[in-house]
TORTI-471046 format. One line per 5 residues: for each residue x, y, z of N, C-alpha, C. Coordinates in steps of 0.1 Angstrom, whole numbers. Atoms other than C-alpha are relative to their C-alpha. Example, Ala and Ser with C-alpha at 12.3 -4.5 7.8 and 13.67 -1.06 7.14 Angstrom:
9/-12/0/123/-45/78/9/12/0 ~ -9/-11/0/137/-11/71/-8/11/8
% end
This chain:
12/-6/5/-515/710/-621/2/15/-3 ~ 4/-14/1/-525/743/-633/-11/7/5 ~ 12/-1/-10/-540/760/-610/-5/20/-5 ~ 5/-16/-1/-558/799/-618/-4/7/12 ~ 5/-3/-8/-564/817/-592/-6/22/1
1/-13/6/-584/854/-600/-1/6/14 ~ -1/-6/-18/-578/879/-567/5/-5/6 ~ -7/14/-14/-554/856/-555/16/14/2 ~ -7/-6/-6/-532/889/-544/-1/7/12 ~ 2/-3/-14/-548/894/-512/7/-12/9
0/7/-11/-543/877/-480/4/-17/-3 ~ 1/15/2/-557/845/-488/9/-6/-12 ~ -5/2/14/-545/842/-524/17/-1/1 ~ -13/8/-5/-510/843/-509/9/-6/6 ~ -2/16/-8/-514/817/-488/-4/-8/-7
-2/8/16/-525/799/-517/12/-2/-10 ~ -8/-1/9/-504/813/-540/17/-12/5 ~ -15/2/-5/-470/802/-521/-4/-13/3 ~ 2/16/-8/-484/766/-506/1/-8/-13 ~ 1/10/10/-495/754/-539/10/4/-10
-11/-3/4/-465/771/-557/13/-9/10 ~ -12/9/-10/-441/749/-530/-3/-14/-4 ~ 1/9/2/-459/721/-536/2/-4/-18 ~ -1/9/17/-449/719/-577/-10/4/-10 ~ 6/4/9/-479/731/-591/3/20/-9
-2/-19/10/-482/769/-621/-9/0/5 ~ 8/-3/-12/-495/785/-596/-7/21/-18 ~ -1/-9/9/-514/815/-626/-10/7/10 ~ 11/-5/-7/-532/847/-607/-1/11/-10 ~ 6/-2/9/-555/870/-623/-6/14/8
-4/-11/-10/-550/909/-608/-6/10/-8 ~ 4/-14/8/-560/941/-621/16/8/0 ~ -12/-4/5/-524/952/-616/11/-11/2 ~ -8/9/0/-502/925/-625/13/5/0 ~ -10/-9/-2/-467/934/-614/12/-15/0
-5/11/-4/-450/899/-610/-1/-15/-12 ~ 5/12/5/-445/866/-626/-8/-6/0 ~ 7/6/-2/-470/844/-636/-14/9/5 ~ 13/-2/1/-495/873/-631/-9/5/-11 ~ 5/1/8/-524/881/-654/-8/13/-5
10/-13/-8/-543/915/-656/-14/-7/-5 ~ 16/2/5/-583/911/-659/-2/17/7 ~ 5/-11/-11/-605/937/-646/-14/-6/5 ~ 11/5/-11/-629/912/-627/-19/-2/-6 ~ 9/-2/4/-657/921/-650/-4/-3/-14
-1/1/18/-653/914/-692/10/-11/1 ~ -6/13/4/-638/885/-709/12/8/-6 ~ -12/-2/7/-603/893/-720/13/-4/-5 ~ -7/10/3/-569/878/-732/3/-12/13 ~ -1/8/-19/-569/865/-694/-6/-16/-4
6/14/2/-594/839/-707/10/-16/-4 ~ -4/10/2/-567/820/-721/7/-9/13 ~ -4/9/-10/-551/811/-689/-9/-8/7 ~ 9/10/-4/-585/797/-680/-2/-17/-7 ~ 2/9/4/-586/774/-707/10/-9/-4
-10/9/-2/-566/742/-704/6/-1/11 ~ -4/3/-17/-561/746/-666/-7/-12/4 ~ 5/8/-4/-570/722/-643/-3/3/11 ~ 8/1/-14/-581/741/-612/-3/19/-3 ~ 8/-15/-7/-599/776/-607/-1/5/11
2/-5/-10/-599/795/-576/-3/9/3 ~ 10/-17/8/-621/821/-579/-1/7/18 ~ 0/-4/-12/-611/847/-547/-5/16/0 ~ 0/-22/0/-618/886/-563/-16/0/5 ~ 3/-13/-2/-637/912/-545/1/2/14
2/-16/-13/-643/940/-525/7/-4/14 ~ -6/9/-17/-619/933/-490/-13/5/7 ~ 12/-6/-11/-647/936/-464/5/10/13 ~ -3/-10/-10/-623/956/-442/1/10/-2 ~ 2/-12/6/-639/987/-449/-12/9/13
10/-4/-5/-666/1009/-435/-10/-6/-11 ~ 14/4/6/-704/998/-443/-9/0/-6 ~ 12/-9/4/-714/1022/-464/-7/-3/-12 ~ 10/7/9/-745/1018/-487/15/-4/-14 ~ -14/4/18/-714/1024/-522/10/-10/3
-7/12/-3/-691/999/-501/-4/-12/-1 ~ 10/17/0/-719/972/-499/1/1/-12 ~ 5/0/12/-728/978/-535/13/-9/-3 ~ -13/4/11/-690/976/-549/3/-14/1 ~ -1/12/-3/-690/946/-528/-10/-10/-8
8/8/7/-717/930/-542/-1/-2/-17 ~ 0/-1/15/-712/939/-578/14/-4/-2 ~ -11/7/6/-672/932/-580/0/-20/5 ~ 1/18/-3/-682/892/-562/-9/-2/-9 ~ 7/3/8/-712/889/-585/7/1/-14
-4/3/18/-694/900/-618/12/-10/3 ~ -12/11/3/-661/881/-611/-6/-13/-3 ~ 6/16/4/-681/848/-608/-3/-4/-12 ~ 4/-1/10/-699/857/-635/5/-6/-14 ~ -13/-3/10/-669/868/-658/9/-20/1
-8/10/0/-652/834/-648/-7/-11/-6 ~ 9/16/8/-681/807/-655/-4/5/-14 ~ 0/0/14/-685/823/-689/13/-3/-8 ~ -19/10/7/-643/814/-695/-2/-10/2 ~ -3/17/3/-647/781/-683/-15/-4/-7
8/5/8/-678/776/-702/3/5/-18 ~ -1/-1/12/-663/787/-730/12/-5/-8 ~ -15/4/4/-630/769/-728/0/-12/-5 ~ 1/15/6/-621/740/-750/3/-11/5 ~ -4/4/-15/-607/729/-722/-1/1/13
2/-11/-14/-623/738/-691/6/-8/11 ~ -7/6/-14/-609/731/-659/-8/-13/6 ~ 9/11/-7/-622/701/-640/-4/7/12 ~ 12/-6/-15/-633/720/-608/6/17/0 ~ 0/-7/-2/-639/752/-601/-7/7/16
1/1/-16/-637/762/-561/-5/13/0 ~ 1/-12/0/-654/799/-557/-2/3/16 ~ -4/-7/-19/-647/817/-523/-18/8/1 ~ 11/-6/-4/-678/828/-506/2/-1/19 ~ -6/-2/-17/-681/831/-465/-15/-4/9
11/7/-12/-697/821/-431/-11/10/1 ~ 10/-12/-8/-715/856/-426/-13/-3/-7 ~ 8/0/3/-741/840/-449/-11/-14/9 ~ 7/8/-11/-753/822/-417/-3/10/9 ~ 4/-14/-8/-778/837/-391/10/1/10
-11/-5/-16/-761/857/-359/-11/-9/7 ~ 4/9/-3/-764/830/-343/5/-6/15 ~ -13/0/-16/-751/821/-299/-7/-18/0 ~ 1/15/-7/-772/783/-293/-2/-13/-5 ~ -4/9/6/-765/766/-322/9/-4/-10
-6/-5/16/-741/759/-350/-7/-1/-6 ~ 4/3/16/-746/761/-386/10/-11/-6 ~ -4/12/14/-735/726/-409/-8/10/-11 ~ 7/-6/16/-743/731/-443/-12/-8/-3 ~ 15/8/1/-772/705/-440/-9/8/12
11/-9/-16/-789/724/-406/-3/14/1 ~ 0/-16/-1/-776/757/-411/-11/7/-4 ~ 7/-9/4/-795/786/-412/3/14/-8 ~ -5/-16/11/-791/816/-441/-5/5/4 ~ -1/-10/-10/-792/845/-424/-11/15/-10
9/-12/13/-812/878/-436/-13/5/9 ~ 12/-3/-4/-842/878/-413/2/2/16 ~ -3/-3/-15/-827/881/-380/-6/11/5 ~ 4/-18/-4/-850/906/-357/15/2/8 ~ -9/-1/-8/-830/927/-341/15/6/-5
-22/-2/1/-794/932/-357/-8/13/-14 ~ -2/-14/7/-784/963/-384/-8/-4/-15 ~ 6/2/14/-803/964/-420/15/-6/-10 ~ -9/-3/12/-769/963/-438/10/-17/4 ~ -2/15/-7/-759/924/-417/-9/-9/-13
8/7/6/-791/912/-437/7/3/-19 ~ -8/-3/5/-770/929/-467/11/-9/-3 ~ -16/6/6/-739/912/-467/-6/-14/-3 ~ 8/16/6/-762/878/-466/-5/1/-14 ~ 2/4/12/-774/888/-497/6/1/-14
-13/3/9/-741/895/-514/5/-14/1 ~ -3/14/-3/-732/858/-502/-10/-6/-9 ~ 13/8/13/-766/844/-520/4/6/-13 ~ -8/-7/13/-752/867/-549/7/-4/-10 ~ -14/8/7/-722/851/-551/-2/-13/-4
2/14/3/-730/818/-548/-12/-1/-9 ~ 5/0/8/-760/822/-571/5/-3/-15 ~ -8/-1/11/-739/834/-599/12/-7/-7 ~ -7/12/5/-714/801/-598/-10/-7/-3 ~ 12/9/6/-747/780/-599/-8/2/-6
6/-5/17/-759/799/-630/7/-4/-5 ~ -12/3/13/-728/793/-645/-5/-9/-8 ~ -2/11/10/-729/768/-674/8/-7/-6 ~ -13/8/1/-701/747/-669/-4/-14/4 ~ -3/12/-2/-713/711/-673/12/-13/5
-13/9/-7/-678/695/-670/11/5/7 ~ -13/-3/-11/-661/713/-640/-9/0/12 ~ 10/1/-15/-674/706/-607/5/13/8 ~ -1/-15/-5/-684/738/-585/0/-5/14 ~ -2/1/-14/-675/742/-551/-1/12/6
8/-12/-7/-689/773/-527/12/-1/11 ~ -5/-4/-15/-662/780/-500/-5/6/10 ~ 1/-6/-14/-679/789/-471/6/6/12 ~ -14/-6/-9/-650/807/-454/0/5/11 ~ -8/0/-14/-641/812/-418/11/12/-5
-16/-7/2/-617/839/-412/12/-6/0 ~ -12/3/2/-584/829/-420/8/7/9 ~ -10/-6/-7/-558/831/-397/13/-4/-3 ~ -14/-2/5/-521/835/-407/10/9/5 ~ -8/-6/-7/-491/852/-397/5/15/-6
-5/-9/18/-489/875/-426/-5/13/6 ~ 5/-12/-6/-489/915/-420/-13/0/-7 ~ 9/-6/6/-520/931/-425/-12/-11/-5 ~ 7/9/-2/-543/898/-419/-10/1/14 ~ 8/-3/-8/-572/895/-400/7/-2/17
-9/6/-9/-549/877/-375/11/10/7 ~ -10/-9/-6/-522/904/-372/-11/12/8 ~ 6/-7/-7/-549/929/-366/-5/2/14 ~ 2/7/-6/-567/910/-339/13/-1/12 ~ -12/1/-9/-528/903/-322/8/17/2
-4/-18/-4/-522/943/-324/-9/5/11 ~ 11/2/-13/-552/944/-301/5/-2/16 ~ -8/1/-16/-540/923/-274/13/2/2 ~ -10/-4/-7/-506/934/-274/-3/12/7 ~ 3/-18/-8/-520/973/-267/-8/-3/12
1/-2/-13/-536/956/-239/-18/4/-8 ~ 14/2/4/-574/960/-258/-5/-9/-6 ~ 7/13/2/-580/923/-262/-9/-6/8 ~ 15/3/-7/-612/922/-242/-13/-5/-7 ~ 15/2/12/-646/910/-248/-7/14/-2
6/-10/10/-662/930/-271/-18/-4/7 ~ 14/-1/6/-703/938/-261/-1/-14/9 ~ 3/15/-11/-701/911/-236/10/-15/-5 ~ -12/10/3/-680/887/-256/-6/-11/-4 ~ 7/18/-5/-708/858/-258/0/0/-13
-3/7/12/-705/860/-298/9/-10/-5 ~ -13/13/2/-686/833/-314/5/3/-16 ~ -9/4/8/-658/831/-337/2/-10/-8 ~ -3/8/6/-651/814/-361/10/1/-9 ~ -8/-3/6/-622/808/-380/9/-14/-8
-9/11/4/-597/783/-393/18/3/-10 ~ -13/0/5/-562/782/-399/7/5/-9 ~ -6/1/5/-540/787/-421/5/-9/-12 ~ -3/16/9/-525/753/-436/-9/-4/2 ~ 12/5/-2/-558/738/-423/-6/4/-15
11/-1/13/-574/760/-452/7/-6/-11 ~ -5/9/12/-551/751/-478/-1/-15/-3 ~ 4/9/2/-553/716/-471/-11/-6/-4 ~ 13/-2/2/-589/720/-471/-2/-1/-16 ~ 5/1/15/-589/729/-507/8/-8/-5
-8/11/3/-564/706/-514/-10/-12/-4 ~ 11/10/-2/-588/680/-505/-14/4/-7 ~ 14/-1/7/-618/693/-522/7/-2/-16 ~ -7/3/12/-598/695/-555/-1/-16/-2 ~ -3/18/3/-590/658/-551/-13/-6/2
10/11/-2/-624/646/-540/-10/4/-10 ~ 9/0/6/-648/646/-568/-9/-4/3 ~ 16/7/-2/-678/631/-553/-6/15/11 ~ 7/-10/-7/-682/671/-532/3/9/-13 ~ 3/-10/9/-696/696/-548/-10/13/12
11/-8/-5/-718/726/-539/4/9/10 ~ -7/-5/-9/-715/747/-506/8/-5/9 ~ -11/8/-8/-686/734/-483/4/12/14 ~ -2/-10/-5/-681/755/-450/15/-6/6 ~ -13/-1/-6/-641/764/-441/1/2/9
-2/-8/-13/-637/766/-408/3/-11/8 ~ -5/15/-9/-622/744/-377/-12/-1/5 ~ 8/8/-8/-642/724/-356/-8/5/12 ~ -3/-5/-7/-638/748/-331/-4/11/7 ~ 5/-12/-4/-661/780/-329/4/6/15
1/1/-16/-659/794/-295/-3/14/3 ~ 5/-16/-3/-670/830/-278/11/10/-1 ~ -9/-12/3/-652/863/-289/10/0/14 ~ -5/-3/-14/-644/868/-249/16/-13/1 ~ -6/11/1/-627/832/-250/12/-3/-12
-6/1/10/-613/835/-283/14/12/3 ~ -11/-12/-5/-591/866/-274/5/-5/16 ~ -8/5/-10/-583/848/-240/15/-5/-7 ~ -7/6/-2/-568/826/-253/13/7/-10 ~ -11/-12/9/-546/850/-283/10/8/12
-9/-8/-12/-537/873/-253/9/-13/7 ~ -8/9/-9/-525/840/-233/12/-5/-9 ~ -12/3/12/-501/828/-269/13/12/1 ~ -11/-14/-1/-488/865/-264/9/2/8 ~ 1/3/-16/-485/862/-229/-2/15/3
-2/-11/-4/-502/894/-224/-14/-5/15 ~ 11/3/-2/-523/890/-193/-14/8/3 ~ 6/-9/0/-547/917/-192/-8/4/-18 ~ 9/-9/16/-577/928/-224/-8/5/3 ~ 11/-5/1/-595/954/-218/-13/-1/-5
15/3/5/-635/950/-224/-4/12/-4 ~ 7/-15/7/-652/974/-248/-13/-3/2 ~ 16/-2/7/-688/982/-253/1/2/-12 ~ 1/1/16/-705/982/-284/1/10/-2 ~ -1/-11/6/-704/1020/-289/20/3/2
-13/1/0/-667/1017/-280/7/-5/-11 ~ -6/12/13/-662/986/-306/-4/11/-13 ~ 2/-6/11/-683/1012/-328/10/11/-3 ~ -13/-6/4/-655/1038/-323/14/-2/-6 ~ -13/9/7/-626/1015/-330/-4/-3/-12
5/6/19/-639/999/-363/0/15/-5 ~ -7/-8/9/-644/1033/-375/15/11/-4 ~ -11/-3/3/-610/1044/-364/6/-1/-8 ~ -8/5/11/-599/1016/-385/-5/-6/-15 ~ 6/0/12/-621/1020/-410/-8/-13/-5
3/18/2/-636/987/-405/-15/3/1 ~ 13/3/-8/-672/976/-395/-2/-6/16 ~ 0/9/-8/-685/961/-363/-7/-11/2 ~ 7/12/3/-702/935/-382/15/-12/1 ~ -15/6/2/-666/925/-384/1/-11/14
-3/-1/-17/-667/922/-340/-14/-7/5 ~ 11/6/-11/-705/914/-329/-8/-8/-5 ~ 9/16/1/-721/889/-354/6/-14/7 ~ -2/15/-7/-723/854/-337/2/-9/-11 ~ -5/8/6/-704/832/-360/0/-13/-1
-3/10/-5/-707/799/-350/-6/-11/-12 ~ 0/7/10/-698/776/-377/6/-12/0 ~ -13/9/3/-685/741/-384/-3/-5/-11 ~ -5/6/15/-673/719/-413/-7/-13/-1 ~ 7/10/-3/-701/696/-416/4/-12/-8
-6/11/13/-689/678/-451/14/4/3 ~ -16/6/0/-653/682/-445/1/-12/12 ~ 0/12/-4/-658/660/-416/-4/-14/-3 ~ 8/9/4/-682/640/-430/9/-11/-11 ~ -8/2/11/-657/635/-459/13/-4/1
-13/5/-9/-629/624/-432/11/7/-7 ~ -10/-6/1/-609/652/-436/3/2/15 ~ -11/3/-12/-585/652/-406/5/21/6 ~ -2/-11/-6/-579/690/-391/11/-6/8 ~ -13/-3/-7/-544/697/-380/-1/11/15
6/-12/-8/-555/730/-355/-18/-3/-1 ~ 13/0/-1/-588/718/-345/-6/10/13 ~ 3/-10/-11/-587/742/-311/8/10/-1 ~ -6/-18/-2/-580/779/-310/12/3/8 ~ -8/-4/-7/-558/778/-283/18/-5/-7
-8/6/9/-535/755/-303/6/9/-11 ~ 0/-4/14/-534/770/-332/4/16/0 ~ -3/-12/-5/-530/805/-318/13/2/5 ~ -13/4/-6/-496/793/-302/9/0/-10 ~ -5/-2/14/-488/786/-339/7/13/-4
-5/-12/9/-491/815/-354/7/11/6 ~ -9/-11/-7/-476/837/-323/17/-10/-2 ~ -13/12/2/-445/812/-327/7/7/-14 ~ 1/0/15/-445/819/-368/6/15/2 ~ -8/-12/0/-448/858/-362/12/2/9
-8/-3/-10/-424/859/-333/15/-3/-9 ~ -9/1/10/-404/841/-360/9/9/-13 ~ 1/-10/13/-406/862/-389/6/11/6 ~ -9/-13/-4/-395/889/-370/15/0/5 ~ -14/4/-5/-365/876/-355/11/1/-12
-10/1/10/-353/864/-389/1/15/-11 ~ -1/-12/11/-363/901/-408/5/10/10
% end
C-alpha cells in the first residue's frame, strides 16, 4: 500500500514510519522540512504540489501539530489549535479533491479530550468529553477544545469515499530518545520517580507495536469508523505506574513531589503539569469490541519491554 503520513517526523510518525516501511509498504511523509527520502514539504496549512502524493494513495495518516511538550501559554494553546485544525482541514480538501482518494483516512487526535477523571473509565460509548470539570485549570478545558477542533474538522471534511477514523491516543510509549517514555525513565533513574500530588491520577498509555498494530487493524477493518480510543486495557494510578517503571529499571527508591514541585519541574522542562496531574483513565472500548488482541495489555509488562529495548540500543550504539 501507499501509505501518507503528514507530521509523521515526530515520535509517533517514526514508529510508523519504520514498522510500516519493514512491513513492504511506500511509506510517503509530509514535513515542513523535508530532508530525507520519500519526504514531502507542505506547510500544514494550503494545498500544494504535496497534494499529489495524496491522490492515488491508499492510506492517510494525518499526525501534524503543535508537540504538546511545551509550556501552556495562551500563543502555545493557540498554535496548537490552529496548526491541528488547519492540517485536518488542508488534508480532507486533498482527499476530497483527489481522483483517487485514499480509502481511509486515520486522523490522530487524543485521550485528554476525556474528563479528569479517578472512578471511572472513559469507552468511546460512556465516555465523558471533558471541558466542564469544576475545579481543574481554565487552559485543561482548552486543550478539550482543541481535541473537539480537531476532530470536528475531519467530520466536516467531504470525503464521501474514504472512511474517517479519530485516534483517540494514549501516550505512546517507545524506546526512542526524546519520547514521552525516555523522559518519564530519566525520572526514575535520578531517583524522582515518585507519585506526583498524591499519585491517585491515572495513566494511560499504550505501547508501542500495540499502537501500530492498532492502526494496522483499523486500516483493514472497514466496518469502524469515527472516534476509536488508543490505549491498553490497562490505565492504572500515576503512583503505581512509575512503581512499576522504577521496578523494570531496578531503581528502588522515587521520590514523591507536590504539585508546586511537579509545577517547578514541568517548567524546568518546559513542559506543562497537565502533562502529570490530569486523571487519564481510558480504555479501548471498540478495539476490543472489534477483537483486537493486545500484546502489552499490563504496564508492568510492557515496561520490562521497553527497559530491555533501551538497555539494548545502548549496548549496541
Amino acid at each position: 500500500m501507499k501509505i501518507v503520513i503528514p507530521g509523521g517526523t515526530g515520535q509517533v510518525g517514526g514508529i510508523l514510519n519504520r514498522a510500516l516501511t519493514a512491513a513492504g509498504h511506500e511509506v510517503v511523509v509530509l514535513t515542513r522540512r523535508p530532508v530525507r527520502a520519500r519526504e514531502v514539504a507542505w506547510d500544514g496549512a494550503t494545498p500544494g504540489p504535496w497534494v499529489a502524493a495524496v491522490d492515488g494513495s491508499d492510506v492517510v495518516i494525518n499526525l501534524a501539530g503543535r508537540s504538546v511538550s511545551c509550556r501552556y501559554t495562551p500563543a502555545n494553546l493557540q498554535e496548537m489549535m490552529r496548526s491541528r485544525v488547519d492540517s485536518a482541514r488542508v488534508v480532507g480538501e486533498a482527499i476530497a479533491a483527489a481522483a483517487r482518494p485514499p480509502r481511509v483516512w486515520l486522523q490522530m487526535s487524543t485521550a485528554t479530550i476525556y474528563t479528569h477523571r479517578f472512578d471511572a473509565p472513559h469507552d468511546e460509548a460512556s465516555g465523558e468529553i471533558g471541558g466542564s470539570e469544576p475545579g481543574v485549570p481554565d487552559y485543561w478545558a482548552f486543550s478539550v477544545e482543541i481535541a473537539k477542533e480537531w476532530e470536528r474538522a475531519q467530520e466536516q471534511a467531504a470525503t464521501p469515499d474514504t472512511r474517517k477514523v479519530a485516534l483517540r491516543s494514549a501516550m505512546v510509549m517507545s524506546p526512542d530518545r526524546g519520547g514521552v517514555f525516555d523522559v518519564l525513565l530519566r525520572l526514575a533513574r535520578l531517583g524522582l520517580g515518585g507519585p506526583v500530588a498524591g499519585g491517585a491520577q491515572y495513566v494511560s498509555w499504550i505501547h508501542d507495536r500495540d499502537f501500530v498494530r492498532a492502526v494496522e487493524f483499523l486500516v483493514d477493518r472497514s466496518d469502524l469508523t469515527g472516534p476509536v480510543n488508543l490505549a491498553a486495557p490497562g490505565p492504572l494510578p500515576q503512583r503505581d505506574f512509575m512503581r512499576a517503571l522504577r521496578a523494570a529499571w531496578g531503581v528502588p527508591v522515587g521520590l514523591p513531589a507536590t504539585k508546586w514541585m511537579a509545577e517547578l519541574g514541568a517548567f524546568a522542562l518546559r513542559s506543562d503539569t497537565e502533562l502529570l496531574l490530569k486523571s487519564r483513565r481510558v480504555v479501548p472500548g471498540r478495539l476490543l469490541e472489534a477483537g483486537f488482541a493486545f500484546e502489552n495489555e499490563a504496564w508492568p509488562k510492557a515496561a520490562e519491554d521497553l527497559v530491555r529495548r533501551v538497555r539494548g540500543a545502548r549496548a549496541a550504539g
